[in-house]
N, C-alpha and C positions, 0 to 999 in steps of 0.2 A: 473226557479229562476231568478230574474230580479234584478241584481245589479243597483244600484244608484251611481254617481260620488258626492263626497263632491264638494260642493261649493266655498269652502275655497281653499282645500291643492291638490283636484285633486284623494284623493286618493278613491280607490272603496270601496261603502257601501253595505255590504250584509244584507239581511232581519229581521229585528226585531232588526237593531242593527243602533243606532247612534241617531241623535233628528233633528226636523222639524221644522224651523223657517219661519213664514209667515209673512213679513212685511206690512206697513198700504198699499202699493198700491196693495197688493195681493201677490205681486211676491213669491215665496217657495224657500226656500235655503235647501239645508242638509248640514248636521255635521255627519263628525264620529266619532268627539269625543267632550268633553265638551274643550278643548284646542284648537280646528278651531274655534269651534264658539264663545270663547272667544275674540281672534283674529281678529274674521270679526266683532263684534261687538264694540273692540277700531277700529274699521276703517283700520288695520293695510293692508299696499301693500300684496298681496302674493306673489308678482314680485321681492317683496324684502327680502324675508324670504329664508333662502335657501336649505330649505328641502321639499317645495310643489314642484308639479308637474309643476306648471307652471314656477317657477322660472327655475329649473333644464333645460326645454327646450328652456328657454331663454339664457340660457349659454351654453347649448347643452353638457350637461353633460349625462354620460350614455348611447352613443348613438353607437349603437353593429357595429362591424367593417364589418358586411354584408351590412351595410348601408353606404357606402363610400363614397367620396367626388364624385360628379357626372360628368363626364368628360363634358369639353365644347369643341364643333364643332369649330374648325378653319374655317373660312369664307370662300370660294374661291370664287376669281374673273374670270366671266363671260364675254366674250368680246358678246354683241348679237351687231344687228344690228339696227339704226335711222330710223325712217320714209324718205323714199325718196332715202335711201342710203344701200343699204347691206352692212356684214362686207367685204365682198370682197374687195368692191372699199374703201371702209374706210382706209381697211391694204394696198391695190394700192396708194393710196394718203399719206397715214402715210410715206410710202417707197420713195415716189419722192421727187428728190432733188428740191433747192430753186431754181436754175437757168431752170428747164424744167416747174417748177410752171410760174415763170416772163412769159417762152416762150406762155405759156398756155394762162395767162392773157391777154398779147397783142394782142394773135390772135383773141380774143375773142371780145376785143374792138374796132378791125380794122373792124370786121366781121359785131360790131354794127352798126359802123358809116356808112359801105357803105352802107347795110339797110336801115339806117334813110333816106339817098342822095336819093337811091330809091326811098324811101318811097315817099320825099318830090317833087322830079321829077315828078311822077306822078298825086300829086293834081295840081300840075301847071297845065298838061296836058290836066287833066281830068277836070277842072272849068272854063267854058266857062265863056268871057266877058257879067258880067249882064248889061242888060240895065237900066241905072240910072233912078230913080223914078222923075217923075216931079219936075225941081225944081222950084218947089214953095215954100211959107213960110213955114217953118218948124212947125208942130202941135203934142203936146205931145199927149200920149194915152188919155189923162183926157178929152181935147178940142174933142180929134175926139168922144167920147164916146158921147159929147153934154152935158156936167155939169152945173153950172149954171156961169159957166166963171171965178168963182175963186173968188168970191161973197160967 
């Protein structure tokens, strides 16, 4: 046995009972009774009737108390870890005070500079005195390629 839902009110159509409205683009409405299809037929909301089905679960009327308000998850906060860094040293760094941070820094930037000194000591070192090119008149890459002189 194959019940039909009215189109209208929502409510269930059982067999051989109620009327078939097919409008011009094809579509099939049911009726259960000649009072839905009255209804659909001024245009009237169902949304705003308040004894169809659909109104009812728009106001959430009727709605049995095994069906309860559905509990929401409290979020908790995760500490993970950054690329580059685990939370170890993240919770080791959250802990240190401002004056062992300063210490931290400076040694850091002493550590650069002598580096750099290094660094720079060595290209001295290592760049032998070039022997200067003929001086002769100076000639742009254009003249030495043989152009038409600029012409």
């Amino acid at each position: 046995m194959k019940l039909e839902i009215d189109s209208f009110s929502g409510y269930r159509i059982y067999p051989s009972k109620g009327k078939l409205f097919v409008r011009g683009d094809s579509k099939v409405f049911r009726f259960a009774s000649s009072k839905n299809a009255s209804l659909f037929l001024q245009r009237k909301n169902p949304r705003k009737i308040a004894w169809t089905v659909v109104y009812r679960r728009m106001h959430k009327k009727g709605i049995t108390e095994e069906v309860a308000k559905k509990r929401s998850r409290k979020t908790v906060k995760h500490q993970r870890g950054i690329v580059g860094a685990d939370l170890a040293t993240i919770a080791a760094r959250r802990n240190q005070t401002a004056a062992i941070r300063t210490q931290q820094r400076l040694a850091a930037i002493t550590k650069a500079k002598t580096e750099k000194k290094e660094k720079e000591s060595k290209k001295e070192k290592a760049k032998p005195a070039r022997p200067t090119a003929a001086s002769g008149p100076k000639v742009s890459k254009q003249q030495m390629k043989g152009g038409k002189g600029g012409r």
